[in-house]
Structure formats: C-alpha cells, structure tokens
N, C-alpha and C positions, 0 to 999 in steps of 0.2 A: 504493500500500500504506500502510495507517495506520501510524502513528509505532508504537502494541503492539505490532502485526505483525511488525515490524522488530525490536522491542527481543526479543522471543519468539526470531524466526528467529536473532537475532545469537547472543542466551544460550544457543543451543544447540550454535553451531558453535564459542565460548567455551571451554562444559563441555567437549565431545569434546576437544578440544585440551589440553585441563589432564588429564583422564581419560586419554587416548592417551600423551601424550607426558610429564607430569610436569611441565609449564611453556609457555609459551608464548599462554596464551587471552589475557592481561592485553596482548601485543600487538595482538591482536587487538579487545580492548574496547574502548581507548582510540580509533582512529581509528572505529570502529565508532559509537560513542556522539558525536563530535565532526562525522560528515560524514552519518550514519544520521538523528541524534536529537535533534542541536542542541546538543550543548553546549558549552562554552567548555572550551579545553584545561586550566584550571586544573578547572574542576570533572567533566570528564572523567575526569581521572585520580584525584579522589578518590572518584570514583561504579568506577570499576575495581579501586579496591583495597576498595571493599566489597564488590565481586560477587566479586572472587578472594579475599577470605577465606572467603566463606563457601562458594565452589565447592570453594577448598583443602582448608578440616577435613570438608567431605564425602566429598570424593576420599583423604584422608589414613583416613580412621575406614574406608574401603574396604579398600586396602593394606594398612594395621593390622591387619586380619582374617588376611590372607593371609600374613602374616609378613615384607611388603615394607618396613618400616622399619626404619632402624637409628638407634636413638635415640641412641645416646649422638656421633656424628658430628653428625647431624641437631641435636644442642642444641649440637654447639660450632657452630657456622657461625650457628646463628638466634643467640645468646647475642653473639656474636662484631658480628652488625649491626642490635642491636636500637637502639644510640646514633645510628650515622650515619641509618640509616633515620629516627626521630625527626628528626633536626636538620635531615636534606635536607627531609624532609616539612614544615618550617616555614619553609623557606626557598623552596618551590617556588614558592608562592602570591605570593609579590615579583618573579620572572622575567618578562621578556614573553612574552606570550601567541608570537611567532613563533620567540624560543628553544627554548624547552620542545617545540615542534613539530619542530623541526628538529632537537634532541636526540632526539626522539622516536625518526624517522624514522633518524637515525643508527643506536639501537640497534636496530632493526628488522632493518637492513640488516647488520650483524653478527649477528646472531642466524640470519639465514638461509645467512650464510656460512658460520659455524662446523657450522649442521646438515646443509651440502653438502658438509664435507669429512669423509672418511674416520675413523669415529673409533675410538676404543679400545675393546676389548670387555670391557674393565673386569677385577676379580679375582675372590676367589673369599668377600670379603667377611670377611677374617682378617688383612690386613695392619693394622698399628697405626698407630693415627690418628695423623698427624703434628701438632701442635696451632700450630705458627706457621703454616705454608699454610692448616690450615685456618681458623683466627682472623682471618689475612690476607684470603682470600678470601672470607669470609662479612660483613667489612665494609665488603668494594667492592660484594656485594651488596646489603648493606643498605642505602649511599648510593643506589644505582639505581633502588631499590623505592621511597626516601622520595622521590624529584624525580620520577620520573615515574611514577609508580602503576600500574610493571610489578611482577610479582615477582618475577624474576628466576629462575623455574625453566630457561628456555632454556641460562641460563647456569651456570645450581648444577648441574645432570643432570651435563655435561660437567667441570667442577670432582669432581662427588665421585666420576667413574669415574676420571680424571684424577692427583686428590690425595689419595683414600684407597681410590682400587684399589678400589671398592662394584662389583660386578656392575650391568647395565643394571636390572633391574627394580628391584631395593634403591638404585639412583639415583634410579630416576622416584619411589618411595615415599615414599622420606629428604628430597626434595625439597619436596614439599607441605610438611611438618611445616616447612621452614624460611622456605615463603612465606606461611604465614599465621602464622609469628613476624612478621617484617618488615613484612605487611601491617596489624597489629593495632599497633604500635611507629608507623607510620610515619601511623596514622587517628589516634591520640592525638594528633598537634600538629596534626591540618588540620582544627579547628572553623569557622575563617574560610570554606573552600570551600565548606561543605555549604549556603550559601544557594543556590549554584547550582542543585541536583541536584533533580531532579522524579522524587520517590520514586514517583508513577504508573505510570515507567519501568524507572527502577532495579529497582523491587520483581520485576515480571515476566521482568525480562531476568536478574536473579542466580537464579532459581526455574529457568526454563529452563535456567540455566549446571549447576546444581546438577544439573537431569535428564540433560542433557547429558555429563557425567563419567560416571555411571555405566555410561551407554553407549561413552563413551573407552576405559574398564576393558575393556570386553569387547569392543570393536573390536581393542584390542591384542594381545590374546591369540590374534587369527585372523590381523593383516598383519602381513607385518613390518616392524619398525623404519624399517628405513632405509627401504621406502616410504611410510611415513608422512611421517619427518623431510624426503624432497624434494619431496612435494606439498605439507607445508607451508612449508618452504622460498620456494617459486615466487612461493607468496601472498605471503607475505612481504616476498620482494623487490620487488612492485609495489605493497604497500601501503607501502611505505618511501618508492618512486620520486615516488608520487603527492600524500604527505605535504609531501617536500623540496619537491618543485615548487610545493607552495601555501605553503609558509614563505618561496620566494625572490618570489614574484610579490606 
C-alpha cells in the first residue's frame, strides 16, 4: 500500500476517534505516522498536533452547533495550559528520540485504562466550576499536549465529567475547544521540528482526519459510549504494548 494510502486510511480512523469520543485520535496519529509513514518521533508529534488542531476546530464548530460546549469551563482548562503546553512543546525537540516513545507508549497505556474503567455519568451541566481543579488540571494537560503532541482529550473528557460535573456529550464538546487551545500554544514553540514533516502526507492525512470526525459525530449518536470507549480501548492497549517494546529493544 502506498505511503497516501496509508496517510488517507490512518486520517480517517484519527477523525472518527476525535469525532466519536472527544479525544483520543492524537494517540493514534503519533504511532501511526512514526511506524505507517516514517517519521521520526520528534516530528511525529509535531505533524499530530497539526492534524488535531485542525481535526479539533472542525469537530469543535460541529458541537458548537448542537449546543455541546461549555465555554466558559472549556477556557478555564485551555487558559489554564496554554504556558506548560508552550514550554513542554520547546522542550520536547531536546529529548531522545527513545524517551519520548516510551513516554508515549506510557500515556497510551493509561488512556486505555482509564476508558476500561467504569466511569461517571457526569451532571446535569449547572454545578459551578470549581477554578483551582480546574486551572490544576488543564495545566497537567497542557504539559502533555506540548511533549508529546497528544491533546489530551482522552484525559480532559474524564476531568471535566469528573471536576465540573459536565454531562458526557458537553464533555466530548468542551473538550475539543480545549485541545486545539493547547495544540495551537504548544505548535508556537516547535519551528525546529517542522523540517521533519512531508507536508505531501500530512496534508492528506489531517483532510481525511477532518472527514473523518464528522463521521465520529454521527457514529456517536447510534453506539454507545462505552462500546466505543473498549474497542478503542483494546487498540490502545497494543499500540502502547508494541511502542514500549520498540523503545526497550
């Protein structure tokens, strides 16, 4: 299969995943484009956080429509990790290429834990934002999204049902608005990586992503959640498995 083909088919199962779940494609890009498409983990992940910004404010101007954000949450948390994201994102590019992979692989592998366990069915979207969890929270995000060029929706979704009581849909919504703050904060400091990135690929695989979501939108709406969250879960867990194991050999 040609290297487009690949970048086409990945960008698709990307968007569904960002579109579906509110988070999560940006796991899936990075090993995607590193074992798929050739690239090097540092410019992996800054070829990931330009296909999730621009899959994000697609998927986000979606939701928007439907009345699934809640801005004023949604800017404390983006507001909150727009510094660390910048400062990790400057600092990623210095790491060795076999940490950052195995950090990778780490957060992978919680991501799929946290979507296997049981989780909260959230509130009714009226409790009052608590402003230190959320400030707190939005800036461990933010570091996470600047070092590895996730955006950390896997983990904001469960955070904002979690710490401001948001209902699941006005989770996945509020979500995007805060990973393409962090995505956009965190491309500001990575001018050094973009020698890597062969926009040939990138271009077709964020377009696909971007087609992709809007098809996640309306996958969501017919399965539910939690069978979404353990089949991609599964994946998850062996794209973690099979990461670690190339960081140790």
């Amino acid at each position: 299969m040609s290297a487009l083909l690949l970048a086409l088919a990945a960008g698709a199962v990307v968007g569904l995943a960002l579109g579906a779940l509110g988070g999560g494609g940006s796991v899936l890009a990075v090993p995607a484009l590193i074992y798929l498409l050739g690239f090097t983990p540092a410019a992996a992940t800054t070829a990931a956080l330009i296909i999730v910004t621009a899959t994000s404010l697609t998927a986000l101007y979606a939701h928007a429509r439907t009345g699934n954000v809640r801005w004023k949450a949604g800017a404390l948390f983006a507001a909150a990790g727009l510094l660390p994201a910048a400062a990790a994102g400057a600092a990623a590019s210095r790491l060795p290429q076999a940490l950052l992979t195995a950090a990778f692989a780490a957060v992978a592998a919680l991501a799929a834990v946290r979507m296997l366990r049981p989780g909260r069915s959230g509130g009714d979207g009226t409790t009052a934002v608590r402003p230190a969890k959320a400030a707190g929270t939005g800036a461990g995000l933010g570091a996470l999204t600047g070092l590895l060029g996730v955006g950390g929706g896997f983990l904001a979704v469960p955070a904002l049902v979690g710490v401001l009581a948001l209902e699941m849909q006005a989770a996945v919504g509020t979500s995007l608005l805060v990973i393409s703050a962090n995505s956009v904060a965190s491309l500001a400091t990575r001018g050094a990586t973009t020698a890597g990135i062969d926009w040939a690929l990138v271009g077709p695989f964020a377009g696909a992503a971007i087609l992709g979501a809007w098809d996640g939108k309306r996958l969501a709406s017919k399965v539910t959640g939690t069978l979404l969250q353990r089949a991609f879960a599964a994946v998850l867990l062996a794209v973690a498995a099979f990461m670690l194991a190339d960081a140790l050999t």
